[in-house]
ZADO-1210 file (C-alpha; in nm, 4 decimals, padded with zeros to 6 digits):
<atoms>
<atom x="00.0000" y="00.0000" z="00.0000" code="UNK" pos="1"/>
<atom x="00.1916" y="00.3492" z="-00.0951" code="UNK" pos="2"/>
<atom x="00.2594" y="00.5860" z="00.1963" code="UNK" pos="3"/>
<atom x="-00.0285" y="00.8633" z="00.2782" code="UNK" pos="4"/>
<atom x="00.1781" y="01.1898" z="00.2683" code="UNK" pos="5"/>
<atom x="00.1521" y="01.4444" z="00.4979" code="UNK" pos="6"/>
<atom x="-00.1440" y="01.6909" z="00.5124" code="UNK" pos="7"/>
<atom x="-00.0699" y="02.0824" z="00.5169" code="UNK" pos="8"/>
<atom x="-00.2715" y="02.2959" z="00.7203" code="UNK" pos="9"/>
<atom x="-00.4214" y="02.6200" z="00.6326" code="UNK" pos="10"/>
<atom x="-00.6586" y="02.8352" z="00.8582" code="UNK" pos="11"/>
<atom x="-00.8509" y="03.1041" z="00.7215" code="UNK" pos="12"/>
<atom x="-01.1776" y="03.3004" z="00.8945" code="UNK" pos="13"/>
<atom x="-01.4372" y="03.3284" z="00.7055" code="UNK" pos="14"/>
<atom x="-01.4313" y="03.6252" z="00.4838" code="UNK" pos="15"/>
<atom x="-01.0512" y="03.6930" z="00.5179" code="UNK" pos="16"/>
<atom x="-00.8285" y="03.7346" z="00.1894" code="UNK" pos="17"/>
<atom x="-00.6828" y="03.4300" z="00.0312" code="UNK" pos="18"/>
<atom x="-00.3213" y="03.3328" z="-00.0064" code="UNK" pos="19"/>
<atom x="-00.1540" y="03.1771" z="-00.3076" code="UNK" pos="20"/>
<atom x="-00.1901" y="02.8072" z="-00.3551" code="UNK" pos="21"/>
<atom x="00.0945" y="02.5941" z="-00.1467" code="UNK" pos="22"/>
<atom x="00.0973" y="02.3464" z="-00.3600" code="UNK" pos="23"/>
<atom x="00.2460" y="02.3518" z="-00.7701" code="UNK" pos="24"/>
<atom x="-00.0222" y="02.0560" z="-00.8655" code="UNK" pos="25"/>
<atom x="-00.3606" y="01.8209" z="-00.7606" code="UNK" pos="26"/>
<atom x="-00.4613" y="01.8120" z="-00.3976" code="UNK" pos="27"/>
<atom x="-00.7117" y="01.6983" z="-00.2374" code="UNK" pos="28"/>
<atom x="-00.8894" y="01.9622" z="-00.0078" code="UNK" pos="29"/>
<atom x="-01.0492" y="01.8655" z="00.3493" code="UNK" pos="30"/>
<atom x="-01.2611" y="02.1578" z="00.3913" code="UNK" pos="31"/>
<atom x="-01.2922" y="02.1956" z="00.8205" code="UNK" pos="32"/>
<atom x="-01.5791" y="02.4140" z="00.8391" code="UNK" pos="33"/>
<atom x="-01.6772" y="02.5637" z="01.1979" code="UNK" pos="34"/>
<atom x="-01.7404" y="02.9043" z="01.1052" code="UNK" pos="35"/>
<atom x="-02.0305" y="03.0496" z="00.8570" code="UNK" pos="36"/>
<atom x="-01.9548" y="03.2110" z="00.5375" code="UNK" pos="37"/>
<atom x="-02.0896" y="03.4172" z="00.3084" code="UNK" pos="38"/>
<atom x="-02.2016" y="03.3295" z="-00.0354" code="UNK" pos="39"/>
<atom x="-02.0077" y="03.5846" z="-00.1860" code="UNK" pos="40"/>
<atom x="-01.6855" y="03.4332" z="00.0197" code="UNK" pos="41"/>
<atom x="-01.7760" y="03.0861" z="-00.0584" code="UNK" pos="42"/>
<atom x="-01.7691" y="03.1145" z="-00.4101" code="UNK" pos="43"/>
<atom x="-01.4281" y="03.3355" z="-00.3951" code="UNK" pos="44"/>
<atom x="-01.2794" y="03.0119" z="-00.2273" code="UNK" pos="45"/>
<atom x="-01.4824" y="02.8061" z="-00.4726" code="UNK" pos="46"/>
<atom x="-01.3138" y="02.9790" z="-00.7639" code="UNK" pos="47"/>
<atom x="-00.9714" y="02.9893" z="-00.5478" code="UNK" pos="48"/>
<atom x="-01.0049" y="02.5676" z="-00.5352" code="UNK" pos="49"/>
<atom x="-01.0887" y="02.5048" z="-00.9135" code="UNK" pos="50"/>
<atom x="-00.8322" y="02.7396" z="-01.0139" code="UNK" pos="51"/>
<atom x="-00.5295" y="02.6039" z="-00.7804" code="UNK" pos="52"/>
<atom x="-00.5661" y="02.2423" z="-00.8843" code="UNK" pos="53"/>
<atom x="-00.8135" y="02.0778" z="-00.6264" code="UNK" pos="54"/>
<atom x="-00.9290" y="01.7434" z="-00.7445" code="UNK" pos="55"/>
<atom x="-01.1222" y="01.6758" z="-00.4699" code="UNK" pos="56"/>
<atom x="-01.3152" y="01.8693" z="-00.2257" code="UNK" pos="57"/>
<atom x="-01.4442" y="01.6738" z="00.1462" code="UNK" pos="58"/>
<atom x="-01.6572" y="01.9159" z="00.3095" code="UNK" pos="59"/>
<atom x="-01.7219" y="01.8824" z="00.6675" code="UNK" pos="60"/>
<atom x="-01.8887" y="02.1174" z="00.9254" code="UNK" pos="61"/>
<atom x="-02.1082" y="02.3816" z="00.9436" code="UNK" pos="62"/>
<atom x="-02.3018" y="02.4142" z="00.6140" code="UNK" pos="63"/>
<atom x="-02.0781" y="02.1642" z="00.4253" code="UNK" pos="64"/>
<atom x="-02.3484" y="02.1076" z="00.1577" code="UNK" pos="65"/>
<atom x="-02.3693" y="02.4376" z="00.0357" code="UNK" pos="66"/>
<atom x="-02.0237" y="02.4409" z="-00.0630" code="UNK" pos="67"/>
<atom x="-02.1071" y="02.1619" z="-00.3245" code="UNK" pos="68"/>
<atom x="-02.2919" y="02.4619" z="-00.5768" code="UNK" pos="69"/>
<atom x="-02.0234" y="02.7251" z="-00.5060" code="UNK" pos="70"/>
<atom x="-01.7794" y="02.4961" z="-00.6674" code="UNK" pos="71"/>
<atom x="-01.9560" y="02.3650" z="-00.9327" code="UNK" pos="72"/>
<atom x="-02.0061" y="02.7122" z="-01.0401" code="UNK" pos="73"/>
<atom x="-01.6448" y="02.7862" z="-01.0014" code="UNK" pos="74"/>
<atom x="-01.6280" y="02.5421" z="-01.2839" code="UNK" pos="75"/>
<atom x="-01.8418" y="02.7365" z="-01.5434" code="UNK" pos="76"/>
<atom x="-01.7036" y="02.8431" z="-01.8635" code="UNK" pos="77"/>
<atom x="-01.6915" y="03.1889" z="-01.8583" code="UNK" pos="78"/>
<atom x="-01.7351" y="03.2017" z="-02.1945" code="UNK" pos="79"/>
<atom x="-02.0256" y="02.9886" z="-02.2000" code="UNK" pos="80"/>
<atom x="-02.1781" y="02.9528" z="-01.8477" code="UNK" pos="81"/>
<atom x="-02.3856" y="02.6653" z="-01.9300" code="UNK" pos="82"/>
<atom x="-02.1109" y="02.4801" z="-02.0648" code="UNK" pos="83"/>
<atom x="-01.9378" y="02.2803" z="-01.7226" code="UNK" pos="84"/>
<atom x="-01.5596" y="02.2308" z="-01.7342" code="UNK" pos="85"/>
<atom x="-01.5917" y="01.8807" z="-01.6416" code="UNK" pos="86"/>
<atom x="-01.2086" y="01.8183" z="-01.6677" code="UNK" pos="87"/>
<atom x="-01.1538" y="02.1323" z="-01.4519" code="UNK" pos="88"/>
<atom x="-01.4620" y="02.0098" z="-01.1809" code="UNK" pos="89"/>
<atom x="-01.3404" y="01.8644" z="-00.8482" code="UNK" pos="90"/>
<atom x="-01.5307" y="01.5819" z="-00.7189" code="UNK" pos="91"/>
<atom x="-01.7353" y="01.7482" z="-00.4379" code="UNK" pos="92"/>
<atom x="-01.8605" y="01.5301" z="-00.0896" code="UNK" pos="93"/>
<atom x="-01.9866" y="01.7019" z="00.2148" code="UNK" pos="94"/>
<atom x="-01.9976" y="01.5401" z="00.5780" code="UNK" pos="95"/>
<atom x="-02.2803" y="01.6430" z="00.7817" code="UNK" pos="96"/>
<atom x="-02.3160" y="01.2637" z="01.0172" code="UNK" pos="97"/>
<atom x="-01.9697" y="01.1911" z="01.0306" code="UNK" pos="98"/>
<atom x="-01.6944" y="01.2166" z="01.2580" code="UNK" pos="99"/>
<atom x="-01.3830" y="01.4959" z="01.1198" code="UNK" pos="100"/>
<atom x="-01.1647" y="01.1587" z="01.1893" code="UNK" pos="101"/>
<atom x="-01.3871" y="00.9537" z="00.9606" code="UNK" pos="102"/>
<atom x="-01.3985" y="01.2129" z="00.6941" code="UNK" pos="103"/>
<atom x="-01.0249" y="01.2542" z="00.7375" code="UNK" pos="104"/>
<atom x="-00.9955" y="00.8377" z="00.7144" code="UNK" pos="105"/>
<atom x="-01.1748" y="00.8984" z="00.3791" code="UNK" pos="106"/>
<atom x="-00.9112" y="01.1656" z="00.2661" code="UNK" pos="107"/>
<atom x="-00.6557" y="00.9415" z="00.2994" code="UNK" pos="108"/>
<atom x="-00.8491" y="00.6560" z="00.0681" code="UNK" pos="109"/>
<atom x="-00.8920" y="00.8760" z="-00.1645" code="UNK" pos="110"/>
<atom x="-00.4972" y="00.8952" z="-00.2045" code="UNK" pos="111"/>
<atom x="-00.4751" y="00.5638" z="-00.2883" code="UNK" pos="112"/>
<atom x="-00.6939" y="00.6164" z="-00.6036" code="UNK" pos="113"/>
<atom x="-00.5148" y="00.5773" z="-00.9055" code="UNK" pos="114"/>
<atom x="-00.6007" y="00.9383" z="-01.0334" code="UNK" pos="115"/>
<atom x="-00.5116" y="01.0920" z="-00.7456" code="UNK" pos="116"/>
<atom x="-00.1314" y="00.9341" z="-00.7253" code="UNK" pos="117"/>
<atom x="00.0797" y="01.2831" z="-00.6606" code="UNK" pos="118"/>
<atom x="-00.1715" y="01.4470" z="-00.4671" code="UNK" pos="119"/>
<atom x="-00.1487" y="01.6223" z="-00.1737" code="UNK" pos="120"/>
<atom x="-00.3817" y="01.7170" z="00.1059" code="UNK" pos="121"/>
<atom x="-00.4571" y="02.0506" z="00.2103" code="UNK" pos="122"/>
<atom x="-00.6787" y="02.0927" z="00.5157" code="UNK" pos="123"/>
<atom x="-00.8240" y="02.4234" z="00.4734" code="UNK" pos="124"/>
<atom x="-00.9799" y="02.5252" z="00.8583" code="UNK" pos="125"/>
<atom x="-01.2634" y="02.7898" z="00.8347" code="UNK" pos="126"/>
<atom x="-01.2889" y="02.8612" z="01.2219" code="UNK" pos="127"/>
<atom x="-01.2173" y="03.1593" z="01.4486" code="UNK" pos="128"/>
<atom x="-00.8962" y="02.9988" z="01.5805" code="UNK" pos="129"/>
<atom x="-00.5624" y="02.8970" z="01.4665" code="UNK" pos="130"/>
<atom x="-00.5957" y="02.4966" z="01.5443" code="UNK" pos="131"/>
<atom x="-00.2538" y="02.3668" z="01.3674" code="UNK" pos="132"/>
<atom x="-00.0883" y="02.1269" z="01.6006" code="UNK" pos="133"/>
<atom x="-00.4333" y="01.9609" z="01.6475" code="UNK" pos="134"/>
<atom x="-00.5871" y="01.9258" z="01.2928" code="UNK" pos="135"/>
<atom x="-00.2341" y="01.8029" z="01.2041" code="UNK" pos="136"/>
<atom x="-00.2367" y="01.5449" z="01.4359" code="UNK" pos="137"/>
<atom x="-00.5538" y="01.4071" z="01.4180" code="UNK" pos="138"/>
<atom x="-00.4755" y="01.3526" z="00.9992" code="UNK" pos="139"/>
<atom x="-00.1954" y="01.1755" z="01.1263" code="UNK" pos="140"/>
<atom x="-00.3906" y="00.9965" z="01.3733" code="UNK" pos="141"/>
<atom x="-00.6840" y="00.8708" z="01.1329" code="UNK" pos="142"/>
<atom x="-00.6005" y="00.5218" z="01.0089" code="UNK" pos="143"/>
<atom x="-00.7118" y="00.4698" z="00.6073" code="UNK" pos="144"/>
<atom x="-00.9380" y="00.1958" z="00.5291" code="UNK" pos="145"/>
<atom x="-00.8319" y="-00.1815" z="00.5697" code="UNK" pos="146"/>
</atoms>
């Protein structure tokens, strides 16, 4: 089984500026959501996502499903806006039952799939505090399936 590589953690309050991508290709994105956000903030990360190479977006927390039509529309052609960039479209889940463990268990699953071979894991925390040292080690904590 290849070796899950390490998550990077990014904390951001909802509303506040966004930085440049840390990564130079795919990632997969655990979004940690404990805080509310706008729409008009929640598509500017949408857009922010699609554009820096997410391939996969896990949203978990507060109002994780309406994060699933902010980036879809991050994916419309501007050109064309009823014309989806289906190549360019993460895959979007949102977690409103489960456990931040289990959801990051399934992060590091989705690793293992073929298309996602070089990817790396951002945890992107949308909460009023800084929560590094703990997010971080409860990704390393979570076990993967089987």
């Amino acid at each position: 089984m290849p070796e899950v590589k390490d998550a990077t953690y990014l904390h951001l309050k909802a509303g506040e500026a966004l930085p440049l991508s840390p990564f130079d290709g795919e990632y997969i994105c655990v979004l940690i959501l404990e805080e509310s956000a706008s729409s008009d903030w929640r598509s500017e990360v949408s857009d922010w996502l699609v554009d820096t190479g997410c391939i996969n977006v896990m949203a978990w927390g507060s109002s994780s499903s309406s994060w699933r039509d902010s980036i879809s529309d991050g994916c419309l052609d501007d050109e064309d806006p009823t014309d989806l960039a289906e190549a360019d479209a993460p895959l979007v889940t949102w977690y409103d039952d489960e456990t931040l463990e289990e959801v990051f268990r399934q992060a590091k699953q989705n690793l293992m799939h073929p298309g996602a071979d070089n990817a790396a894991v951002l945890l992107l925390d949308v909460s009023p505090v800084v929560r590094f040292k703990d997010m971080l080690d409860r990704f390393d904590a979570a076990r993967g399936w089987g």
